[in-house]
C-alpha positions in Angstrom: 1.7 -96.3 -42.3 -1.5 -94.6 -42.1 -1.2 -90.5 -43.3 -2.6 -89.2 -40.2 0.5 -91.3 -38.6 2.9 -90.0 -41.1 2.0 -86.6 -40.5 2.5 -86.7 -37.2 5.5 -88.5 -37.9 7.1 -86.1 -40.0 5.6 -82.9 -38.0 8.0 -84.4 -35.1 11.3 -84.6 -37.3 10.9 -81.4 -38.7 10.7 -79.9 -34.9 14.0 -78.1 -34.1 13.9 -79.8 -31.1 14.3 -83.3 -32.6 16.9 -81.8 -34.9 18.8 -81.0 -32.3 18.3 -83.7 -30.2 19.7 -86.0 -33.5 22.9 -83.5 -34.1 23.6 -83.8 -30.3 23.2 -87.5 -31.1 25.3 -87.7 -33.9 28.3 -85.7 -32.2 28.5 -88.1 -29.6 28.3 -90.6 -31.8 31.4 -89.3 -33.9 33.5 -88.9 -30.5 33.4 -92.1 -28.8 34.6 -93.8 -32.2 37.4 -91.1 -32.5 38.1 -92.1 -28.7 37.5 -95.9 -29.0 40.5 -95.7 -31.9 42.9 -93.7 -30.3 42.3 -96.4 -27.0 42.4 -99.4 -29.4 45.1 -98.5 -31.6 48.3 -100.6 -31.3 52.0 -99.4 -32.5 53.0 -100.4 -35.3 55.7 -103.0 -34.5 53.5 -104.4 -32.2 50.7 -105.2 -34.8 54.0 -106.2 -37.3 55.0 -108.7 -34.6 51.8 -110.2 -34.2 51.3 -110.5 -37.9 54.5 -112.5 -38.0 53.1 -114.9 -34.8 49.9 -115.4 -36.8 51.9 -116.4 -40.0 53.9 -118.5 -38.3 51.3 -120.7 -36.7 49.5 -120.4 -40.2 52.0 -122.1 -41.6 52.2 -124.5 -38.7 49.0 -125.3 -38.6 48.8 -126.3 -42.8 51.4 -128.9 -41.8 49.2 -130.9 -39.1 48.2 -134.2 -40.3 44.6 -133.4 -42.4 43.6 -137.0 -42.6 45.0 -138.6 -39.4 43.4 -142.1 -38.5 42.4 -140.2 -35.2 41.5 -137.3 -34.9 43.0 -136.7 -31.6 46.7 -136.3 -33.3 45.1 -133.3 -35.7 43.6 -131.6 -32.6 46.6 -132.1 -30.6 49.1 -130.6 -33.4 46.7 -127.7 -33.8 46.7 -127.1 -29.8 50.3 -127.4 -29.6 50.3 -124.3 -32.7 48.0 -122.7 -30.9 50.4 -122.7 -27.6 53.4 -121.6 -29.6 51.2 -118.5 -31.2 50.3 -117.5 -27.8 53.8 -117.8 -26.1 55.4 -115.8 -29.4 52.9 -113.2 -28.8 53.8 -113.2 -25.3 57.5 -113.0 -25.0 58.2 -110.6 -28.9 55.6 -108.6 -28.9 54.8 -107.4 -25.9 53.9 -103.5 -25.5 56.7 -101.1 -25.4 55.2 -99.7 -22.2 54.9 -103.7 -20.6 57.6 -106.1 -19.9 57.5 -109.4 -21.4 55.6 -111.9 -19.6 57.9 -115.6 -19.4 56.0 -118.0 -17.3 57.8 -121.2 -15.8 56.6 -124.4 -15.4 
């Protein structure tokens, strides 16, 4: 950066203007992740229950065939895993404030 540049440059950030302008910034800033938490936190129980789902089909998952002759029966095991985790999530953990969602074929 050339000086003549870097004067300029640091002429503008010692402006009170610019300060004030960043602190405004910064505020803002520090709100919308306070908000964004408070809007994206989960109760407890419900994070617990999904915890257990995810273990679950972890453990499901380790037990697919790893060296199937095709791999179409690996895939299909980890699908069928992946369904189960979905519909656990669905029907015991749904939100206190929701009801639990049971879909029929």
């Amino acid at each position: 950066m050339h000086g003549s540049r870097f004067d300029r440059f640091a002429a503008d950030l010692a402006s009170g203007a610019t300060r004030r302008r960043v602190l405004a910034g910064l505020g803002l800033a520090a709100m919308a992740s306070l908000i964004g938490r408070a809007a994206t936190a989960q109760p407890e129980e419900f994070a617990a229950c999904k915890k257990q789902c995810d273990a679950t089909a972890g453990e499901e998952r380790a037990a697919c065939p790893a060296q199937a002759r095709k791999s179409t029966a690996r895939r299909d095991c980890r699908k069928a895993v992946q369904q189960r985790r979905l519909e656990c999530r669905k029907v015991t953990c749904a939100h206190p404030e929701e009801e639990p969602v049971v879909e029929t074929p």
